[in-house]
Backbone as ProteinMPNN parsed JSONL, in Angstrom:
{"seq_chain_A": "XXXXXXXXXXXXXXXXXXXXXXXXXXXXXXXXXXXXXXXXXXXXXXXXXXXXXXXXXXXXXXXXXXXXXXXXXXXXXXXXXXXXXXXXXXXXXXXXXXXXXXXXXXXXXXXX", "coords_chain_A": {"N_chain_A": [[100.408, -102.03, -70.32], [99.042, -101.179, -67.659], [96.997, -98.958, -65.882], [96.033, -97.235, -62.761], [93.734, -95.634, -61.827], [92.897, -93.936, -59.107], [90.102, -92.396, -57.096], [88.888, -90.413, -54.862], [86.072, -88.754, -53.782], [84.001, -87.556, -56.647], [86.725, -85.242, -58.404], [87.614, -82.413, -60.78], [89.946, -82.207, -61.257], [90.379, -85.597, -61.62], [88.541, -85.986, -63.25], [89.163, -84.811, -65.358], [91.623, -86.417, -65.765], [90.62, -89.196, -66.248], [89.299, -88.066, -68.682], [91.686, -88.023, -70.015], [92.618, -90.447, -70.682], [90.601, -92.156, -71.578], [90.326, -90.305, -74.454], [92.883, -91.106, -75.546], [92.892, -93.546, -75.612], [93.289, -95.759, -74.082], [93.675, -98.235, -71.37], [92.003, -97.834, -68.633], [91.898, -98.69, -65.185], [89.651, -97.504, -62.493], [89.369, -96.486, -59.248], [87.422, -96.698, -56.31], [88.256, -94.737, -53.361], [87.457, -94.486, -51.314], [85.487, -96.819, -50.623], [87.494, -98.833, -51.198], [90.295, -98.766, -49.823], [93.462, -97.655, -49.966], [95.972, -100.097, -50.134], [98.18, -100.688, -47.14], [100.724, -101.82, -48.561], [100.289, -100.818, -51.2], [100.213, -98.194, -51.107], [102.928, -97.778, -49.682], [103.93, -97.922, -52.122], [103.235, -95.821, -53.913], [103.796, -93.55, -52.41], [106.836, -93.836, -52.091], [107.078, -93.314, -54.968], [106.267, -90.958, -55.185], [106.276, -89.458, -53.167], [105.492, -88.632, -49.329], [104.635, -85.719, -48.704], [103.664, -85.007, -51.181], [100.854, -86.511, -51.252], [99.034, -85.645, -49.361], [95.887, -84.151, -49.188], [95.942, -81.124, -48.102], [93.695, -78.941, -48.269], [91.447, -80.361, -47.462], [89.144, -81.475, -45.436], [89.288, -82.837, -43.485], [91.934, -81.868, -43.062], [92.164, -80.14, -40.682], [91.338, -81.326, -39.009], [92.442, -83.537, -37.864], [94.663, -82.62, -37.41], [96.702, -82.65, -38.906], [98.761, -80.724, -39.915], [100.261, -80.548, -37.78], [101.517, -83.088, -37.687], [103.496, -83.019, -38.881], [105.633, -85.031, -41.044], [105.445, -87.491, -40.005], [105.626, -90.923, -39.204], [102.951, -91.01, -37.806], [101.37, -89.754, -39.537], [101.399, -91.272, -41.58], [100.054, -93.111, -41.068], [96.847, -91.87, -40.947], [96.564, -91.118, -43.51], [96.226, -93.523, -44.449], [94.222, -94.614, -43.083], [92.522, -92.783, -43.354], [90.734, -92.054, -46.389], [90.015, -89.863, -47.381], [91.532, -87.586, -46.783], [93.85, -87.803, -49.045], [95.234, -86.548, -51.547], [93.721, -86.344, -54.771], [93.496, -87.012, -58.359], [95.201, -90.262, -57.967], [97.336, -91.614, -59.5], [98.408, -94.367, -60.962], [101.013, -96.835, -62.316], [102.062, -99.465, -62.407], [105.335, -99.261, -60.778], [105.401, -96.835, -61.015], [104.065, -93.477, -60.584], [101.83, -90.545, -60.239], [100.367, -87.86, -58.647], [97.197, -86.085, -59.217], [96.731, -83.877, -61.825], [98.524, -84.746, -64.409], [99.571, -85.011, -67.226], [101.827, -84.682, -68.621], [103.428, -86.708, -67.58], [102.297, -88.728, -68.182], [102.533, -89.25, -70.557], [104.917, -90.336, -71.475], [104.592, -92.757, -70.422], [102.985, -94.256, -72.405]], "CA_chain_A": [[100.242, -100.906, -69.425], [97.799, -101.31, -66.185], [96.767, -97.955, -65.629], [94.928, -97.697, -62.186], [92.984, -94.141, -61.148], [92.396, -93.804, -57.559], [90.026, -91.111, -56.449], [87.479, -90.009, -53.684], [84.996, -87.73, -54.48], [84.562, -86.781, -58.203], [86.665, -83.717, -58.149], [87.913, -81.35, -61.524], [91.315, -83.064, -61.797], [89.9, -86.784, -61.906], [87.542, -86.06, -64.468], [90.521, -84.652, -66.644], [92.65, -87.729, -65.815], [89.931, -90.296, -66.941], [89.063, -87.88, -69.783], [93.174, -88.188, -70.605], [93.184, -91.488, -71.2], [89.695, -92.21, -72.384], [90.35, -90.01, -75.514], [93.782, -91.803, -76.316], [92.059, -95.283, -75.874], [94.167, -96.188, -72.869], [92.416, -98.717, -70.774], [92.481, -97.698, -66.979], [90.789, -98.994, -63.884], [89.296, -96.676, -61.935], [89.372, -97.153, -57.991], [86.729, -95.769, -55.56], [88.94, -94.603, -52.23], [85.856, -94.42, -50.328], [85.07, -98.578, -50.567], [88.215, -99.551, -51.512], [91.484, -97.443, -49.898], [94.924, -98.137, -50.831], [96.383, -101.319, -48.848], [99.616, -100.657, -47.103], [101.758, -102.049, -50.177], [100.126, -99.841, -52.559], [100.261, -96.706, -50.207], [103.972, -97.183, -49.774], [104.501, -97.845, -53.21], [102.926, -94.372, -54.287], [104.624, -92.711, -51.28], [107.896, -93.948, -52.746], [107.255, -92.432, -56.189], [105.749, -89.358, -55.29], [106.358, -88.574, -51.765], [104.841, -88.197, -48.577], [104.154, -84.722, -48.779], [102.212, -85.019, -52.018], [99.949, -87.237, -50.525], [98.558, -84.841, -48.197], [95.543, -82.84, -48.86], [95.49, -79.233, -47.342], [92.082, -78.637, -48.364], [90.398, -81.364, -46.938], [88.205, -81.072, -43.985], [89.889, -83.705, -42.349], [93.4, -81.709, -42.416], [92.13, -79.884, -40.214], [90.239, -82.177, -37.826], [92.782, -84.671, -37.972], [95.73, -81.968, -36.857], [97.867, -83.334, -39.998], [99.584, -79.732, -39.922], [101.638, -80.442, -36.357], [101.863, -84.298, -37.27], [104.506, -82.934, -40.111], [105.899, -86.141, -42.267], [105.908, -88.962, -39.555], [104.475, -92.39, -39.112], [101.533, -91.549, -38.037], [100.682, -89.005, -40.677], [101.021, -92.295, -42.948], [98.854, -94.504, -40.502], [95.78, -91.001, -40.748], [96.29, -91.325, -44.874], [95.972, -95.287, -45.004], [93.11, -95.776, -42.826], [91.122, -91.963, -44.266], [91.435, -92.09, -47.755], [89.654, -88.531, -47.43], [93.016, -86.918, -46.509], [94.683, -88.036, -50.049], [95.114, -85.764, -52.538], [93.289, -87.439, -55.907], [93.723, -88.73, -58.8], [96.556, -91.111, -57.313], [97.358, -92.28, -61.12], [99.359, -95.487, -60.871], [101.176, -97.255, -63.852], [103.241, -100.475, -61.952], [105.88, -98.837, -59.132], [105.639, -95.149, -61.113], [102.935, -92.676, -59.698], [101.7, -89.32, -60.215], [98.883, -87.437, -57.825], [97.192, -84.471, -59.753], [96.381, -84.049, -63.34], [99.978, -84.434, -64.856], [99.577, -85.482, -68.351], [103.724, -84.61, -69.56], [104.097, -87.244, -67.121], [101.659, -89.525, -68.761], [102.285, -89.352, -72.26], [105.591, -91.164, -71.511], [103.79, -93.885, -70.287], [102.339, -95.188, -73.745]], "C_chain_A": [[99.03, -101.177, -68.542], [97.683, -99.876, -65.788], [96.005, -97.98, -64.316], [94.699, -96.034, -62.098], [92.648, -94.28, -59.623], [91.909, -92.308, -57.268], [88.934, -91.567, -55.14], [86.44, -89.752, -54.295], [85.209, -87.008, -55.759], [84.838, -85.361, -57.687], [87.091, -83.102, -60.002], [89.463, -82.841, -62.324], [91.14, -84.574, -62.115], [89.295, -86.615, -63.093], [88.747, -85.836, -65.957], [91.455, -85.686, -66.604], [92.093, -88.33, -66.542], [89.796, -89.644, -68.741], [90.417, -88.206, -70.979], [93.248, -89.415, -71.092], [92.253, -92.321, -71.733], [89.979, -91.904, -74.069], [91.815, -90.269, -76.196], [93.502, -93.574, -76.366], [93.02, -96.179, -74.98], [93.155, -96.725, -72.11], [92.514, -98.421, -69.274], [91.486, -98.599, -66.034], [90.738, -97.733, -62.945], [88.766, -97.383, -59.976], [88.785, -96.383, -56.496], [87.672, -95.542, -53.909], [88.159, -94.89, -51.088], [85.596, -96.087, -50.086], [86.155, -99.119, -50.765], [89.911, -99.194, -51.163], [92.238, -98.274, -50.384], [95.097, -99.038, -49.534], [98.011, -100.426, -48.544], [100.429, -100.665, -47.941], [101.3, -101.121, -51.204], [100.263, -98.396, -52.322], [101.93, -96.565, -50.449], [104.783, -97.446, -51.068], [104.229, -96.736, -54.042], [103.532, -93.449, -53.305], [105.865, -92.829, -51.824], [108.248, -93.0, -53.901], [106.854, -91.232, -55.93], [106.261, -88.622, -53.957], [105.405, -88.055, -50.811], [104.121, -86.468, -48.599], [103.519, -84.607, -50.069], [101.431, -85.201, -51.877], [99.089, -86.507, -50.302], [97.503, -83.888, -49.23], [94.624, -81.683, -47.71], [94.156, -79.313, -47.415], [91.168, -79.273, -47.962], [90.267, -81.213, -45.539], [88.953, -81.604, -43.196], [91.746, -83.393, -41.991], [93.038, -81.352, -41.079], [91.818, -80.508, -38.887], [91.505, -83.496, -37.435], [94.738, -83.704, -37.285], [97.02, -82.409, -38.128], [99.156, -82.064, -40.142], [100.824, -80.092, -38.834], [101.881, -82.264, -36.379], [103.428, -84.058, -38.326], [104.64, -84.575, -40.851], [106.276, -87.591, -41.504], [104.771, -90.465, -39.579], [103.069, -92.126, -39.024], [100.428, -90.195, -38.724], [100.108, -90.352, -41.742], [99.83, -93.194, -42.196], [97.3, -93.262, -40.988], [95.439, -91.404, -42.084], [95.95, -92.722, -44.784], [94.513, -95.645, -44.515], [92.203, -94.295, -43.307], [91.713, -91.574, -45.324], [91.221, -90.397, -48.197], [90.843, -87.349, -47.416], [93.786, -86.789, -47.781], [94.342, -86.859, -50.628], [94.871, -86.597, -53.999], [93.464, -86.038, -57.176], [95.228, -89.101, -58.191], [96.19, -91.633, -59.176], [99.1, -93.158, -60.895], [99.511, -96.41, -62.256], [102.076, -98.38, -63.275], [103.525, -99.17, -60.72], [105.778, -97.33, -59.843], [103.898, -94.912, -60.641], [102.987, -91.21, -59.856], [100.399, -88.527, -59.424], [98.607, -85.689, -59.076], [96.881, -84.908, -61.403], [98.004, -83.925, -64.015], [100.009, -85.543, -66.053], [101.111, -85.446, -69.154], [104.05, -85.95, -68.997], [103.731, -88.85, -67.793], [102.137, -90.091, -70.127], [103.811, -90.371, -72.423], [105.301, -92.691, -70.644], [103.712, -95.078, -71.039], [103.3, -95.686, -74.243]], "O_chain_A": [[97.972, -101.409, -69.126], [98.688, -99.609, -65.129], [95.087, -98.792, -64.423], [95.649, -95.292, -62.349], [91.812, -95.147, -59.369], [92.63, -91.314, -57.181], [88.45, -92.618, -54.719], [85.929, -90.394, -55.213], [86.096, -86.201, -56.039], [84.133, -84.577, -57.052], [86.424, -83.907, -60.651], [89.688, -83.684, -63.192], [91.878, -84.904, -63.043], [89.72, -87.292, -64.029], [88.985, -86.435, -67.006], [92.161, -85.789, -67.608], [92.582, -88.378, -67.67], [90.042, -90.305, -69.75], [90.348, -88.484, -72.176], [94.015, -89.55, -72.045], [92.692, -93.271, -72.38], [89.925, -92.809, -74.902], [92.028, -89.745, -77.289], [93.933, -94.469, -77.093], [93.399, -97.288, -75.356], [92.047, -96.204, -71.981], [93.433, -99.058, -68.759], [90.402, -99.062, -66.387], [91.74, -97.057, -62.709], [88.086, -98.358, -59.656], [89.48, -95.687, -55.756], [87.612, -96.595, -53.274], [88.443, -95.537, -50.08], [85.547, -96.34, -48.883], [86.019, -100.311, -50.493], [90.743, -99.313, -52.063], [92.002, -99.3, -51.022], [94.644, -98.893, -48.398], [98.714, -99.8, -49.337], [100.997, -99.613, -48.234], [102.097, -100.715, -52.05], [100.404, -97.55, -53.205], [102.391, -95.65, -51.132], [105.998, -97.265, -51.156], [105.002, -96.606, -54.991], [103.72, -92.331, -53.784], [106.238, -91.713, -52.186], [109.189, -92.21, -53.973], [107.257, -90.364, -56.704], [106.562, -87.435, -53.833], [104.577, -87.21, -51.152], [102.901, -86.363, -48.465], [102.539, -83.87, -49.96], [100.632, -84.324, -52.204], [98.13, -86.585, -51.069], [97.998, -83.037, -49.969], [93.593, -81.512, -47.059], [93.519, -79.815, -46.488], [90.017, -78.848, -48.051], [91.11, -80.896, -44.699], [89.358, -81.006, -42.199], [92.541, -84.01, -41.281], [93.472, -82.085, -40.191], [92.145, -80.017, -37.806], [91.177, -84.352, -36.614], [95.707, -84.326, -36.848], [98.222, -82.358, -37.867], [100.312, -82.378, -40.425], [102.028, -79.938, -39.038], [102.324, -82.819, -35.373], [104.289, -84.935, -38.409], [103.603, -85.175, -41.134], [106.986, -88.498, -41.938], [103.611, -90.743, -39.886], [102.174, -92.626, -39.705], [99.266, -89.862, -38.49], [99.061, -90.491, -42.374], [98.916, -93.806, -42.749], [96.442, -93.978, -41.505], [94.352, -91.956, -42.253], [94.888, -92.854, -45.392], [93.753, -96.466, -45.028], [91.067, -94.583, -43.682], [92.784, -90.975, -45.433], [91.912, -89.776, -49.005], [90.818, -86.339, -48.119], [94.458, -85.761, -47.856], [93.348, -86.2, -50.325], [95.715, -87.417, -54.359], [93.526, -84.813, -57.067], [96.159, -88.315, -58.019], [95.142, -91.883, -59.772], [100.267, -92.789, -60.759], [98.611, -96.685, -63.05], [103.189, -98.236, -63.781], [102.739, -98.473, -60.077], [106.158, -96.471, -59.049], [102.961, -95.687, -60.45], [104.044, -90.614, -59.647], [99.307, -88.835, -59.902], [99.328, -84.777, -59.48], [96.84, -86.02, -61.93], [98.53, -82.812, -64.012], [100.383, -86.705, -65.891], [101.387, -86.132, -70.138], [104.879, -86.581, -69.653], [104.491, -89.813, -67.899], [102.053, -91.242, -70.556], [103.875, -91.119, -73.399], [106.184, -93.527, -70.447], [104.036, -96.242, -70.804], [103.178, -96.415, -75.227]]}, "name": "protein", "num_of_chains": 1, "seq": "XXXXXXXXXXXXXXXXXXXXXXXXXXXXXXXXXXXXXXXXXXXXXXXXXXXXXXXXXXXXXXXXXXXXXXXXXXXXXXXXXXXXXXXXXXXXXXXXXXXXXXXXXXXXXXXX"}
């Protein structure tokens, strides 16, 4: 199992991801968004499993600034997410081609 974590800024739900798989002794990598975004290939291989509109977050400063509301679900919504990782919605929790954004431990536990 290759577990990776992808966040931004420590938020609530990251901390409960890492803590998820810390206290079953699951080894993850953890992957700063900020120094390190997702490459193309790994973007549309979490876009695949989860879906563009997961991706996306609302709450971030940069929906707003960045007009992501009137770009709805096209190209260059995906070019705004790839090159500001700020936009994502974290943890991106990657296991190979499956993917879950968010604290979603039911989804996890079939994992192990």
């Amino acid at each position: 199992m290759n577990i990776q974590i992808y966040a931004g800024k420590k938020n609530f739900d990251t901390q409960k991801a890492e803590r998820y798989f810390k206290e079953r002794g699951i080894r993850y990598q953890r992957i700063d968004l900020n120094r390190q975004p997702l490459s193309k290939g790994e973007f549309n291989s979490v876009r695949q499993a989860v879906g563009l509109e997961t991706l996306i977050d609302r709450d971030s400063p940069g929906y707003q600034r960045f007009n992501l509301a009137y770009h709805g679900l096209s190209p260059m919504t995906e070019t705004l997410l790839i090159e500001h990782p700020e936009l994502l919605k974290t943890p991106i929790v990657r296991n190979g081609k499956q993917a879950t954004v968010g604290y979603c431990p039911e989804v996890w536990k079939d994992w192990a």
